[in-house]
N, C-alpha and C positions, 0 to 999 in steps of 0.2 A: 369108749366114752364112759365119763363116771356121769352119777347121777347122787345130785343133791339135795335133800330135803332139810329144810330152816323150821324152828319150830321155838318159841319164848318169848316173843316179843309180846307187849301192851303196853298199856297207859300206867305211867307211874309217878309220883310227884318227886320235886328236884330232892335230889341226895337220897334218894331211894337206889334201890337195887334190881336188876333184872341175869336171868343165863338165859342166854341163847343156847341152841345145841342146832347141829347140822350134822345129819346123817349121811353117810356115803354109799355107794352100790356100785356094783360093775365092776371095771376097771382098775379099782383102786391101785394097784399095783405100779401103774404107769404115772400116778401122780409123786413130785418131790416135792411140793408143800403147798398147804392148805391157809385159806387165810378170810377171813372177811372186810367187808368193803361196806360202804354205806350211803344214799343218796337222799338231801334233804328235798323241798319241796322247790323247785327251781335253781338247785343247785347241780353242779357236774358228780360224778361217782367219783367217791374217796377212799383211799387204803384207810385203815384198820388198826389189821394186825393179821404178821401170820405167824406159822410154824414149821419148817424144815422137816420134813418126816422122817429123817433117817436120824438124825441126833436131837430132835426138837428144839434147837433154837426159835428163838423167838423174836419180835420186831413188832413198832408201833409206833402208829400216828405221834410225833407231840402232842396234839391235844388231846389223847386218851391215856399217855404214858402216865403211870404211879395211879391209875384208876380202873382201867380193865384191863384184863390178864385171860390170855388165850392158853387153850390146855385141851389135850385131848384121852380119849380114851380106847385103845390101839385095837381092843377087842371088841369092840361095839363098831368102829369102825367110824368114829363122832367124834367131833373138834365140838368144844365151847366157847362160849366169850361170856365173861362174865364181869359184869357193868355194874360198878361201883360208884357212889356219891356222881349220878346222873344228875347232867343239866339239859336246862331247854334247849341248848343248842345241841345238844346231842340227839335231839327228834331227827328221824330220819326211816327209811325202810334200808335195812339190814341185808347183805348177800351173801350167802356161803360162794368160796369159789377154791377151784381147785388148778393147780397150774402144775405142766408137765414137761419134764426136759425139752428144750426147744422149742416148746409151743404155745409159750407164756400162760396166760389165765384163760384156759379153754373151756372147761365147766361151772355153770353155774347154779344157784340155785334160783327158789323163784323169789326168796326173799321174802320176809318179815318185818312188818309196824311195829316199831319202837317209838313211843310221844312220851314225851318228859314234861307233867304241867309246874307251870312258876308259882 
């Protein structure tokens, strides 16, 4: 089992900027890529963006494409997202997750408030 911890999120006004970061532990080894997800207030859970761990490719929502950019850092054991010219639609509470050969998106984290004011 890996375990997650999310940590960046708050209130920020539109076209502002925020980084998330999400910490890893345990397991890591058994995960092939990392990625975040996000869920607004009545809304269903939405990808992100992730990252492939062994070559780092990367992947992303259209609606965050050419605005946030996931990256990590291999020795800390942390993925970031960092959230460029934010909109109110982009308010949501944030997930770290981690997905493992054959077992799809099996860790989570507990997730971070992200609010974007107009």
């Amino acid at each position: 089992q890996v375990q997650l911890v999310e940590s960046g999120g708050g209130l920020v006004q539109a076209e502002g900027s925020l980084r998330l970061s999400c910490a890893a532990s345990g397991r890591t080894s058994s995960t092939n890529t990392m990625g975040w997800f996000r869920q607004a207030p009545g809304k269903e859970r939405e990808f992100v963006a992730a990252m492939r761990s062994s070559r780092g490719n990367t992947r992303y929502a259209d609606s965050v494409m050419g605005r946030f950019t996931i990256s990590r850092d291999n020795a800390k054991n942390t993925i970031y997202l960092q959230m460029n010219s934010l909109r109110p639609e982009d308010t949501a509470v944030y997930y770290c997750a981690a997905q493992s050969a054959g077992r799809g998106w099996n860790s989570w984290g507990q997730g971070t408030q992200v609010t974007v004011s107009s």
